[in-house]
N, C-alpha and C positions, 0 to 999 in steps of 0.2 A: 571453497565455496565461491560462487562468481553468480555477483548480484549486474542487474542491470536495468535502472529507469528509461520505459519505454520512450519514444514523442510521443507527443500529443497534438502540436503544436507548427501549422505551416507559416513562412515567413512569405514576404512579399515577393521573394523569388519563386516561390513555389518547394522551397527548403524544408526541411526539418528543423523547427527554431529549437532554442535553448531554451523559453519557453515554456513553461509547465501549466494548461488548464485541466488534464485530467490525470490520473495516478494511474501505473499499472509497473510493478516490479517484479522482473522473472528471477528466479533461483535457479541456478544450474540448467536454464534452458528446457525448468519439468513443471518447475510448480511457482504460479501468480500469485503475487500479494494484492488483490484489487484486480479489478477489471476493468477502469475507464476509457484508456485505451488500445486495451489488448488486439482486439479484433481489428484496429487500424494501421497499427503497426509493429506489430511481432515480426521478425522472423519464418520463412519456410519451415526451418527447422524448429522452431518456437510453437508452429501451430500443428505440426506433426506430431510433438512431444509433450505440451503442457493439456493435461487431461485435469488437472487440479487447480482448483482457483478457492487462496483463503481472503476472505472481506474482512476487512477493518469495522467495516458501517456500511449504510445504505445511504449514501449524499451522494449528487447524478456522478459527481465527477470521481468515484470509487467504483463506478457497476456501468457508466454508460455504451460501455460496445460489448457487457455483458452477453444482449441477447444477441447481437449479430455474430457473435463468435460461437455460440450452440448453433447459430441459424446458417456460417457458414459451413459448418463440417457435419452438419444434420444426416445430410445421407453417406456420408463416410465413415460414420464414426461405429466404431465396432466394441465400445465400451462408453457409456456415458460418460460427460462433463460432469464433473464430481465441486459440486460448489459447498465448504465449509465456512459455515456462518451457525449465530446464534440463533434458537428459535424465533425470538424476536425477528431478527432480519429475513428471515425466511418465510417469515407470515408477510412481513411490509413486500417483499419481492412480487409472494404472489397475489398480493392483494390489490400492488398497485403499477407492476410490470409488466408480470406475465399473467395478466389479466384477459386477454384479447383481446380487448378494445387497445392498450396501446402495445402488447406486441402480444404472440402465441403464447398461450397456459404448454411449455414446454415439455411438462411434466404429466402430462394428459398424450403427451404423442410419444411416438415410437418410429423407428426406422425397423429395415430389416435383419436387423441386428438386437432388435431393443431397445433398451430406454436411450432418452439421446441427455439427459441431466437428471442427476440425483445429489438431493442432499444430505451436505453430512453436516448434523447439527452439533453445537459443541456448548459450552456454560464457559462464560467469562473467568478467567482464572483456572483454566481445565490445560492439562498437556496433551497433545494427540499424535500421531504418526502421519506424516505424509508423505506418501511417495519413503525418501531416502531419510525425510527430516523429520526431528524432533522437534514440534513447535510448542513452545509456552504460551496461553495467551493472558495477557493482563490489562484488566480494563484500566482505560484511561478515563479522561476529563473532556468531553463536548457535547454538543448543543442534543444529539444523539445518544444511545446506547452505540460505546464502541472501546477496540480492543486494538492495544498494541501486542507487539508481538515478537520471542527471540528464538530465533530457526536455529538450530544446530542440526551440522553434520555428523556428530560424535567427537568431531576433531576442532571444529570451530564455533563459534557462535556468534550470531549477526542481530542487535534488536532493531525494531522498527516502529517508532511512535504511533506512524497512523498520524490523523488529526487528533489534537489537542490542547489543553490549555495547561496547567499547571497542575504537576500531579506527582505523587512520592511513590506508589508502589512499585511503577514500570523504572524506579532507579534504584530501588532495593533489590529489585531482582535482578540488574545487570550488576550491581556490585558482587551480588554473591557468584556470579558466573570468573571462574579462571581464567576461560578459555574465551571472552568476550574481544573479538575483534575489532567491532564499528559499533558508533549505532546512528541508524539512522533518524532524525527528530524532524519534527516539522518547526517551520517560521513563516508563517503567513504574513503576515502586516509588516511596513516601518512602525517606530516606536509613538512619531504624532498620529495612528491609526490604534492608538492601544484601546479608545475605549471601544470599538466597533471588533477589535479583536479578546475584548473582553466579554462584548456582547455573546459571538457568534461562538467563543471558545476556543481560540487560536491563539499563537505565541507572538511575538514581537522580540527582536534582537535583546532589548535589554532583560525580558524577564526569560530569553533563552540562557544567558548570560548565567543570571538565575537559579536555572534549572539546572545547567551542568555543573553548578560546583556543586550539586550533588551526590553527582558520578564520580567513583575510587579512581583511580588509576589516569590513567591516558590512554584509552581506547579511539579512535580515529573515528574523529565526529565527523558527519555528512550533511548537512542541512536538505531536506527537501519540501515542497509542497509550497513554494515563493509561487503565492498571487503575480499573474504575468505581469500586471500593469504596474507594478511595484519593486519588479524583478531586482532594478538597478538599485535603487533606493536601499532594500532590503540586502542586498549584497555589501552594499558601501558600510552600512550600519555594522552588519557582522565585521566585515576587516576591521571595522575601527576597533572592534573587543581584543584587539590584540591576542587573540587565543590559537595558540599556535596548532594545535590539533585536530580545529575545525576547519573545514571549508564547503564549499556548494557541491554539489552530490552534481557531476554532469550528465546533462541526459541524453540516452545513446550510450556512452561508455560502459564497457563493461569492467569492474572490478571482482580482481579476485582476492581472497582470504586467507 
């Protein structure tokens, strides 16, 4: 399995910084976890092939180049954009996205081909098929209804928090997994930002610390979704946990499983 966190993020050169203000992680170059910033920088091959996009939650920075990536390939597409989310999320999309006022009721249009997005609605705690993958989803803990989530190949399996705060089910369920190779967690805040990160529903180094000892095994932790302006802070904090297993998920790189 070959995961890879999109940019999001241009530097003062005109670069792709390291950097993270919006989420978008492709699987095997077919199917998106998030859509924040899919549509601004995938891959050729990334937007030739990803017809599936599964959402964690509906916050701008999970869905923001949502509609510009149906709005790019509108008239090429010969199979609709397949977006799995919960009903919940799926009523907030069109209630407050694809509204017309701030972008096309998507789902109201068609090319010459058909529908150009369809969704596939799924229940919190539900397993579905996509594309090649087996995905779990398991809600988590934030400010939203939202759901992390562990993709198997058949041969691997990768979880991914999603945003959240402290939460046991999504580590019962990677304990019980054999076959669990990463997972990936979020760390929003440093640790003197814990009550703003307790407000909103987000981790901080120490109570990520926390969270993993109650993960079996030593599966190869990834930290992502570090607030930019925090970036370094938040990085120094995790090294200091001395945990040898974790480190910062880079973005742009792609890892395989």
């Amino acid at each position: 399995m070959r995961l890879q966190l999109l940019p999001s993020t241009i530097d003062e050169d005109g670069r792709a910084s390291a950097r993270q203000h919006l989420l978008s992680i492709v699987i095997d170059d077919r199917v998106a976890i998030d859509a924040g910033c899919l549509a601004f920088s995938c891959s050729r091959k990334q937007r030739e092939q990803v017809r599936d996009i599964i959402l964690t939650h509906t916050h701008l920075d999970h869905i923001a180049s949502l509609p510009m990536f149906i709005d790019d390939l509108f008239a090429s597409l010969t199979s609709p954009i397949r977006v799995h989310a919960t009903p919940e999320m799926i009523e907030i999309l069109e209630r407050d996205i694809f509204n017309w006022e701030i972008y096309p009721r998507f789902s109201e249009l068609t090319n010459s081909h058909g529908k150009v997005i369809e969704y596939m609605p799924f229940e919190g705690g539900s397993t579905f098929t996509v594309e090649h993958l087996s995905i779990q989803s398991i809600p988590v803990n934030h400010k939203v209804a939202a759901n992390g989530f562990i993709a198997s190949d058949g041969k691997t399996s990768v979880a991914i928090t999603g945003d959240t705060a402290t939460t046991d089910e999504l580590w019962r369920e990677c304990n019980a997994r054999r076959d669990l190779a990463a997972v990936l967690v979020e760390c929003a805040f440093p640790n003197d930002m814990a009550e703003l990160a307790g407000a909103s529903q987000h981790l901080v180094p120490k109570l990520l610390s926390q969270e993993l000892a109650k993960l079996d095994g030593s599966p190869r932790v990834l930290v992502i979704n570090l607030k930019p302006m925090y970036r370094e802070k938040v990085i120094g904090e995790i090294t200091s946990l001395g945990l040898s297993n974790v480190e910062v998920l880079e973005v742009g790189r792609v890892y395989e499983f």
